[in-house]
PASE-90291 format. One record per residue (C-alpha): residue in one letter; x negated, y negated, z; residue number from 1. Coordinates in steps of 0.2 Angstrom, whole numbers, padded with zeros to 4 digits, m for minus. Each point is the difference from the previous one (the first is absolute). Layout:
<pts>
res = A	px = X	py = Y	pz = Z	n = NUM
...
</pts>
This chain:
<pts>
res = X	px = m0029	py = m0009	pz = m0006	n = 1
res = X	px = 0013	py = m0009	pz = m0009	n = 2
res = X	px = 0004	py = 0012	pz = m0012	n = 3
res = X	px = 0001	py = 0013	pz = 0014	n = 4
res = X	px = 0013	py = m0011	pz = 0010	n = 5
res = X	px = 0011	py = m0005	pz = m0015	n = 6
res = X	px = m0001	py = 0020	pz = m0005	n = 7
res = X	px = 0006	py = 0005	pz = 0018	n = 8
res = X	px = 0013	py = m0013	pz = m0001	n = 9
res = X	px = 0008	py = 0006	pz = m0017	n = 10
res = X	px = m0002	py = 0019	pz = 0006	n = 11
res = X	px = 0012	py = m0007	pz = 0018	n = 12
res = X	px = 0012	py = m0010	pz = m0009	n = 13
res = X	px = 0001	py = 0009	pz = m0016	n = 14
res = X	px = 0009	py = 0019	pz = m0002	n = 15
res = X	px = m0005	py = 0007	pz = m0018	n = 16
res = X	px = 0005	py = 0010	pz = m0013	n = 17
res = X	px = m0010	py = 0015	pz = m0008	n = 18
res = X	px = 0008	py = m0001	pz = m0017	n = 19
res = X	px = m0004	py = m0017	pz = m0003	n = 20
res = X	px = m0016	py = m0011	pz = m0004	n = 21
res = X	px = m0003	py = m0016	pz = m0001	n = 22
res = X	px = m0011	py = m0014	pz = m0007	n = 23
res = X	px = m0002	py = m0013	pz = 0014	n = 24
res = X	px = m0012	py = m0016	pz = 0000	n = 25
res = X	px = m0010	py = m0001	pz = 0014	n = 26
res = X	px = m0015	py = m0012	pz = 0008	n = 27
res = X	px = m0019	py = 0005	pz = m0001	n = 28
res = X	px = m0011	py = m0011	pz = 0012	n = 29
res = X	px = m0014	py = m0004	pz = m0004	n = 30
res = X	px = m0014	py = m0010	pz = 0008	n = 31
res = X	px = 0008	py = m0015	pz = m0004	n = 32
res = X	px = 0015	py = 0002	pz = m0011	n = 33
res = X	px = 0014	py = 0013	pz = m0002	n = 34
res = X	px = 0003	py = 0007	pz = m0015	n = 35
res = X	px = 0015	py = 0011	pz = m0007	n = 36
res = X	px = m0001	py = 0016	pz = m0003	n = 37
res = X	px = 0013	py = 0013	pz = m0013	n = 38
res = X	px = 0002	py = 0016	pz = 0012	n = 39
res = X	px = 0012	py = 0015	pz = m0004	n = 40
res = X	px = 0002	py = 0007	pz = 0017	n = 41
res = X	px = 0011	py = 0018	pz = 0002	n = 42
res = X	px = 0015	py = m0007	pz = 0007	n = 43
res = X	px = 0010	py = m0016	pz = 0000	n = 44
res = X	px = 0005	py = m0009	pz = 0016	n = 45
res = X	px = 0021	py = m0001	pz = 0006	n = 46
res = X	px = m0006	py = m0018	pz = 0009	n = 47
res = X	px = m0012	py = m0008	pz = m0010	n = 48
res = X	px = m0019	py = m0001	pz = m0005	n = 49
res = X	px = m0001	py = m0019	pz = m0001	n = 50
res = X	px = m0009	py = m0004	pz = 0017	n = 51
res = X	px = m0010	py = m0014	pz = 0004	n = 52
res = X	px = m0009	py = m0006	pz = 0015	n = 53
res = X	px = 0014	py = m0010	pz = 0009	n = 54
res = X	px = 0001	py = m0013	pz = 0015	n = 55
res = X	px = m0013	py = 0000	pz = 0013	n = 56
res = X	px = 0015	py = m0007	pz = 0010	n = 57
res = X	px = 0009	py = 0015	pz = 0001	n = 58
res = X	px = m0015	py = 0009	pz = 0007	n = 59
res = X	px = 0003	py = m0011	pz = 0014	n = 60
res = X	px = 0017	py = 0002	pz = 0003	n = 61
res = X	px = m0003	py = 0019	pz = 0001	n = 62
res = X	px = m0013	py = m0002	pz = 0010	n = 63
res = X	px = 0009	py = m0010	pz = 0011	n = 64
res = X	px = 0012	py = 0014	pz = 0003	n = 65
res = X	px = m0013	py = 0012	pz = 0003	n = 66
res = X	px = m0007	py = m0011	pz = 0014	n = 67
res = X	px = 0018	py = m0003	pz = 0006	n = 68
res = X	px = 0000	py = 0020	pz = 0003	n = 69
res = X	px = m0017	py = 0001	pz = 0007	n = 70
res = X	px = 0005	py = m0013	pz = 0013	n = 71
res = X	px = 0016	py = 0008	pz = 0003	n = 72
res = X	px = 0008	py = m0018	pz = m0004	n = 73
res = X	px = 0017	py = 0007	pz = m0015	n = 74
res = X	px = 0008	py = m0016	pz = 0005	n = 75
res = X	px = m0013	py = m0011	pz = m0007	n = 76
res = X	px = 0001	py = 0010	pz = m0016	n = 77
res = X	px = 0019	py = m0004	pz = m0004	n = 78
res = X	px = m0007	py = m0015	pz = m0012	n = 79
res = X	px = m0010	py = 0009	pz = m0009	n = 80
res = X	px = 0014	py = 0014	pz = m0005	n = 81
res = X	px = 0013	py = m0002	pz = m0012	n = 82
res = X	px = 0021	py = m0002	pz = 0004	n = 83
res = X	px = 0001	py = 0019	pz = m0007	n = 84
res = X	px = m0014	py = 0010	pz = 0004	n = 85
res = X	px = m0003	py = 0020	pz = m0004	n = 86
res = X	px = m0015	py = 0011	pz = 0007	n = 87
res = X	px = m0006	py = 0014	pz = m0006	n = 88
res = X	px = m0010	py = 0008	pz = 0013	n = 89
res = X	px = m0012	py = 0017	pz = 0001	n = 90
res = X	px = 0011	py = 0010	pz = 0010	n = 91
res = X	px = 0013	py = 0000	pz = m0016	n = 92
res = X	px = 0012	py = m0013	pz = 0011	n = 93
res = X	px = 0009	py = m0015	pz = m0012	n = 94
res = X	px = 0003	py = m0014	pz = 0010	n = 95
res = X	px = 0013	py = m0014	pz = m0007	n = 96
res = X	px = 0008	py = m0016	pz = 0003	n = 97
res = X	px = m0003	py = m0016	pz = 0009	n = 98
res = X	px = m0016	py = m0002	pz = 0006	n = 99
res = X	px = 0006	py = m0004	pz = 0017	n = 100
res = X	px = 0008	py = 0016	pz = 0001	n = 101
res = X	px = m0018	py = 0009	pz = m0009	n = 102
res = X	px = m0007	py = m0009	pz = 0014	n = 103
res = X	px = 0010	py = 0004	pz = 0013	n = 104
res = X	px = m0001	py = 0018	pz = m0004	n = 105
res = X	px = m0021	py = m0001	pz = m0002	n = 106
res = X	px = 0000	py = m0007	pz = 0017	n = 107
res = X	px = 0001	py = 0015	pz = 0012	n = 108
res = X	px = m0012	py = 0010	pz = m0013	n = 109
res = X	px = m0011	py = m0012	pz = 0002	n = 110
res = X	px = 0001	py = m0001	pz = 0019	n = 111
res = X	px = m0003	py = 0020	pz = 0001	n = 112
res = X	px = m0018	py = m0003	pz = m0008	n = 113
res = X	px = m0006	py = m0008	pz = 0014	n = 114
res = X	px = m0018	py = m0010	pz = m0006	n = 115
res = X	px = m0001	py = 0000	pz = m0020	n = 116
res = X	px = m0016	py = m0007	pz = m0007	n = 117
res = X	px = 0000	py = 0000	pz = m0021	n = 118
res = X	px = m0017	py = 0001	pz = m0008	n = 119
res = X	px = 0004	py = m0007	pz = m0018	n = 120
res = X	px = m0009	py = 0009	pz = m0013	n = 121
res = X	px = 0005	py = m0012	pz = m0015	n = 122
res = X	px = 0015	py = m0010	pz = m0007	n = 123
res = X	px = 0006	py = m0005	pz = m0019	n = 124
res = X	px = 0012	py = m0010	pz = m0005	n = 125
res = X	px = 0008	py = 0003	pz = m0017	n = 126
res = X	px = 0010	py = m0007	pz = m0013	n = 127
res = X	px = 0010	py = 0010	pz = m0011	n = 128
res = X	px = 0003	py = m0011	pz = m0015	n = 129
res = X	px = 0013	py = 0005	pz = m0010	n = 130
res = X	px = 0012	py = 0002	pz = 0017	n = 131
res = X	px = m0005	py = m0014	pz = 0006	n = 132
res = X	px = m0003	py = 0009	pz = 0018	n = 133
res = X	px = m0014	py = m0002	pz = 0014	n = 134
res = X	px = m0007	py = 0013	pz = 0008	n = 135
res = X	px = m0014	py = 0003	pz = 0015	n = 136
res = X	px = m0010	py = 0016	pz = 0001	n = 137
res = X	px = m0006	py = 0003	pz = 0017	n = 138
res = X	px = m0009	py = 0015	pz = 0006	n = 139
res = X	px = m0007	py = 0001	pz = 0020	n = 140
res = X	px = m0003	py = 0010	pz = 0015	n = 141
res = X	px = 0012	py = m0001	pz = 0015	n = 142
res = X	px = m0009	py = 0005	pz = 0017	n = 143
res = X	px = 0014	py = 0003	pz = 0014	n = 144
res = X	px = m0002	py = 0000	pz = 0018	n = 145
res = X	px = 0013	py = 0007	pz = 0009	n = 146
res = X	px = 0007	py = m0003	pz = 0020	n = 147
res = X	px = m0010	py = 0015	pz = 0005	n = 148
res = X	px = m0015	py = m0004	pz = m0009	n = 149
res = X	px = 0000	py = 0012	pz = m0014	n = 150
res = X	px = m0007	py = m0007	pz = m0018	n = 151
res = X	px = 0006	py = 0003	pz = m0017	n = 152
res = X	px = m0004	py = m0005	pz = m0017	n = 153
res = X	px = 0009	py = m0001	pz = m0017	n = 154
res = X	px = m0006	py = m0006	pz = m0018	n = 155
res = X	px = 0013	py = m0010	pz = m0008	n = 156
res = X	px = 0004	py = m0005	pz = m0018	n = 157
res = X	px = 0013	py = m0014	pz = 0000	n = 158
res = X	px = 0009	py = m0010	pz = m0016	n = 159
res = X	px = 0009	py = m0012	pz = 0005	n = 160
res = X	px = 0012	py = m0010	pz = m0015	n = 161
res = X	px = 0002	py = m0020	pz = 0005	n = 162
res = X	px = 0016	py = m0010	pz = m0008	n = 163
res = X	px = m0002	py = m0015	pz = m0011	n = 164
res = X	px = m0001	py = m0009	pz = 0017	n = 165
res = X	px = m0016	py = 0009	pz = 0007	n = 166
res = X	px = 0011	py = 0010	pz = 0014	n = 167
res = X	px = m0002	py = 0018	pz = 0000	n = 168
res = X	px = 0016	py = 0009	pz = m0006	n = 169
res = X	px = m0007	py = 0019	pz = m0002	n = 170
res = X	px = m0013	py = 0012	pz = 0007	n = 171
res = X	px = m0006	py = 0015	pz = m0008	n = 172
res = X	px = m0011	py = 0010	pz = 0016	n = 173
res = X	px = m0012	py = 0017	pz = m0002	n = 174
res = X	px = m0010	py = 0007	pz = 0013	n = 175
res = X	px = m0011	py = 0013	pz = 0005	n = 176
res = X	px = m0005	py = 0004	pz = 0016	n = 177
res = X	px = m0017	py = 0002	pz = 0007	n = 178
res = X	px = m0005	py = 0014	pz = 0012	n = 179
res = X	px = 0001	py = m0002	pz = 0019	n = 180
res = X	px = m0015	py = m0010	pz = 0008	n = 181
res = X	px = m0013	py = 0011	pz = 0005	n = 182
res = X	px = m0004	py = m0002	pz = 0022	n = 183
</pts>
């Protein structure tokens, strides 16, 4: 399961480049032990390949803010951001600046979704060595209840980068919607 998390997260963070190649060093786990391994994959990352598992703590901290948007509670969240924060979210909106200000703007959204219950399907945190940069893998389903009592459901796939302070500074969001509950 590993291997297909670190995979996903090199394929998100990583745009490639047909012509090239490259040689890259990777973990095998074993029962016990991991082991390297010489692979020639097709392509050649523009981020990096050199990821490791990384701080449980910045699991935590992102799902700290994914509670914090569950309960409909931004403010408490203000600690866990960064002074400059920029979102990347699903609907191909970039949202930049202070994080009072992202979540100042967040705040009415939020509001409009009426009850948000977050079924977390898994997180990862990640380590990518020779940047020296944390990142959290997060992928869940978001029920909505709205005012009127219509339900909604959405699958999200969430990366989420922490500074060298453990705050997040940078979220990368995908989506895809799932298809009207059934009466």
């Amino acid at each position: 399961m590993k291997h297909v998390l670190l995979f996903l997260s090199v394929s998100l963070l990583a745009a490639c480049n047909a012509n090239d190649s490259t040689k890259v060093q990777s973990m095998k786990k074993t029962d016990s032990t991991a082991q390297s391994e010489n692979v020639t994959y097709p392509y050649s990352p523009s981020y990096t390949a050199n990821f490791a598992i990384g701080s449980a703590a910045n699991s935590k901290t992102i799902l700290d803010l994914a509670k914090d948007w569950d309960n409909n509670d931004l403010d408490h969240s203000k600690q866990l951001f960064a002074d400059t924060v920029t979102m990347y979210t699903a609907d191909g909106s970039v949202m930049r600046g202070p994080a009072d200000s992202i979540i100042a703007a967040a705040k009415p959204y939020r509001q409009s979704l009426g009850t948000v219950t977050s079924t977390v399907h898994a997180w990862t945190p990640l380590k990518a060595t020779d940047k020296d940069e944390n990142w959290v893998l997060l992928w869940y389903t978001e029920y909505k209840t709205a005012a009127d009592g219509k339900k909604d459901s959405t699958e999200y796939q969430e990366t989420w980068r922490l500074n060298k302070q453990g705050k997040a500074d940078m979220m990368l969001q995908y989506k895809r919607n799932n298809p009207p509950v059934k009466k």
